[in-house]
C-alpha positions in Angstrom: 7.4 49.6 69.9 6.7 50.0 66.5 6.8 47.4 63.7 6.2 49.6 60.5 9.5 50.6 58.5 10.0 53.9 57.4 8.8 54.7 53.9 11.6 55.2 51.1 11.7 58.2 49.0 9.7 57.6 45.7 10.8 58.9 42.5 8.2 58.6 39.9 8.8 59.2 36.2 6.6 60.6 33.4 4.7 57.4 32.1 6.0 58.1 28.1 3.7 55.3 27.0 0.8 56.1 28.4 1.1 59.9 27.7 1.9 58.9 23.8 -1.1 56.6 23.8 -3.7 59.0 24.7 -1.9 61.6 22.1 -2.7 59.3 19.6 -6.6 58.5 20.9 -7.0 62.2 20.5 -5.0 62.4 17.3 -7.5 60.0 15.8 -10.4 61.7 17.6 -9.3 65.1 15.9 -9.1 63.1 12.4 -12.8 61.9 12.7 -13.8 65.3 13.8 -12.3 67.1 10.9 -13.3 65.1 8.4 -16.7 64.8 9.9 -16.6 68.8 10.1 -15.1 69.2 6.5 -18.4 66.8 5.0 -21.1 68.8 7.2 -19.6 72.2 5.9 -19.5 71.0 2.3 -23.2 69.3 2.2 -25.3 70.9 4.7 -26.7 74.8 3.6 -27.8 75.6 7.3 -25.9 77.9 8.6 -26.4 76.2 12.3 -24.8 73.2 11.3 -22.4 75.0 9.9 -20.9 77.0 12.9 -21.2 73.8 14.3 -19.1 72.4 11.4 -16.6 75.8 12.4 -16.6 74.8 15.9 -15.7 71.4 15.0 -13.0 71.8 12.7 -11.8 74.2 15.3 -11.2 71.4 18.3 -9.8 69.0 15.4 -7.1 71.6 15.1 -6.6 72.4 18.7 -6.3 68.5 19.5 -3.9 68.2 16.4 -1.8 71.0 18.0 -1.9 69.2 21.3 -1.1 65.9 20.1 2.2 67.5 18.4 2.8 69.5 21.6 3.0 66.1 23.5 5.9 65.3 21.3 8.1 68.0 22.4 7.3 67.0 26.3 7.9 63.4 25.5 11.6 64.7 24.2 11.8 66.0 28.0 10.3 64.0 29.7 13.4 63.2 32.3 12.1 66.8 33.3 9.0 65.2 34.3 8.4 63.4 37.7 6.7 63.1 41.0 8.7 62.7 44.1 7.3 61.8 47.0 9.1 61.8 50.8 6.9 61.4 54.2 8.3 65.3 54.5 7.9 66.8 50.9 6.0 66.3 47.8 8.2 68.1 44.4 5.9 67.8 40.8 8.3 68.9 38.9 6.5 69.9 34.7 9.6 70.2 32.8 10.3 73.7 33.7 10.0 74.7 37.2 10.0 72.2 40.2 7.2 72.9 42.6 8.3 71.5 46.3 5.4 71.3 49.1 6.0 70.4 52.5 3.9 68.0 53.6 2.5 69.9 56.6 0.7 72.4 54.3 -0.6 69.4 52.5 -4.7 69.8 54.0 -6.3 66.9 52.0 -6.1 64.4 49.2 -9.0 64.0 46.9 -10.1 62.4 43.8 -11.8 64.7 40.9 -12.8 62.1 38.9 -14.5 64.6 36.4 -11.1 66.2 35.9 -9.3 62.4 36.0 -6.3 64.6 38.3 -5.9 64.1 42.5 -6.4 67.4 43.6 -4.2 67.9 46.5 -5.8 70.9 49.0 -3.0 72.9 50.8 -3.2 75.4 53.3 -4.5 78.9 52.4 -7.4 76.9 49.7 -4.9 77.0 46.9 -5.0 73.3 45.1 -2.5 71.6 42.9 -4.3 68.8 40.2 -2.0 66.1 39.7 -2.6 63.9 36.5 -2.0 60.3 36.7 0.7 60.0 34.7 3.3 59.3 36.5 4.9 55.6 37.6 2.4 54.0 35.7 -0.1 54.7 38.5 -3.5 55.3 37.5 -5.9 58.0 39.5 -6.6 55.5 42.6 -3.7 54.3 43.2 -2.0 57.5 42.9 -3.8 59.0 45.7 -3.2 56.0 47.9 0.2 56.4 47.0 0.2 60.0 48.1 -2.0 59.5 51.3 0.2 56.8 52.2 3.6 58.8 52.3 1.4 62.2 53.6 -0.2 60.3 56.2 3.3 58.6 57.3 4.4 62.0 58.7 4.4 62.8 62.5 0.7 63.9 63.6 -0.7 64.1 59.9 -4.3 65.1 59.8 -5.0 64.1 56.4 -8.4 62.5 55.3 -8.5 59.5 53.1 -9.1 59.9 49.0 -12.2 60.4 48.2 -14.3 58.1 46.3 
């Protein structure tokens, strides 16, 4: 006889404040960089330093593009979310739902270069998962994870790496 209760279904929202929080780190990191970029192009007569200047002023731009991008998802972000059964995982991005069976769920692992669980499914294919969901950071999203994957009947999942 068994003492553990079933796990519930798990529902787990786009985290708005922490995705608007590290918008604005790298909004203020593409500041710096610009303006740093802007001095070095205007002072320095090396031509080095200045495609490094270029290259630069270049991510300032890409990260200022990013950080207004983030405000069109935060507008949708009730199409964002993470749910989690001990039979199916669904990530749904704001346009298309992605629903896995559990079964073809192989492994959960950490990629803490990437800061994403990487969940390894059958056939090699992998699907990153960011931690922004719930308010979970990386950890204890993949113990999260592993804990509903490994809950299913005969579940030959390893633990999260570390």
């Amino acid at each position: 006889m068994t003492t553990e209760t079933p796990l519930q279904p798990l529902r787990l929202m786009l985290d708005r404040a922490d995705v608007r929080g590290s918008a604005r780190v790298r909004l203020a990191a593409a500041v710096v960089a610009g303006a740093a970029s802007a001095w070095l192009i205007w002072v320095e007569q090396s031509i080095v330093l200045r495609l490094l200047a270029l290259a630069g002023a270049a991510f300032a731009v890409r990260w200022i593009i990013g950080y207004r991008k983030t405000g069109r998802s935060l507008s949708a972000a009730d199409a964002h979310y993470l749910e989690i059964t001990k039979d199916r995982l669904t990530v749904a991005d704001g346009t298309h739902p992605r629903s896995i069976p559990a079964t073809q769920i192989e492994r959960i692992e950490l990629d803490e270069d990437r800061l994403v669980v990487v969940l390894r499914l059958e056939g090699g294919e992998e699907l990153p998962i960011e931690p922004v969901y719930g308010g979970l950071g990386l950890r204890d999203l993949a113990e999260t994870l592993q804990q509903y994957v490994s809950a299913r009947a005969g579940a030959g999942c390893t633990e999260p790496d570390q």
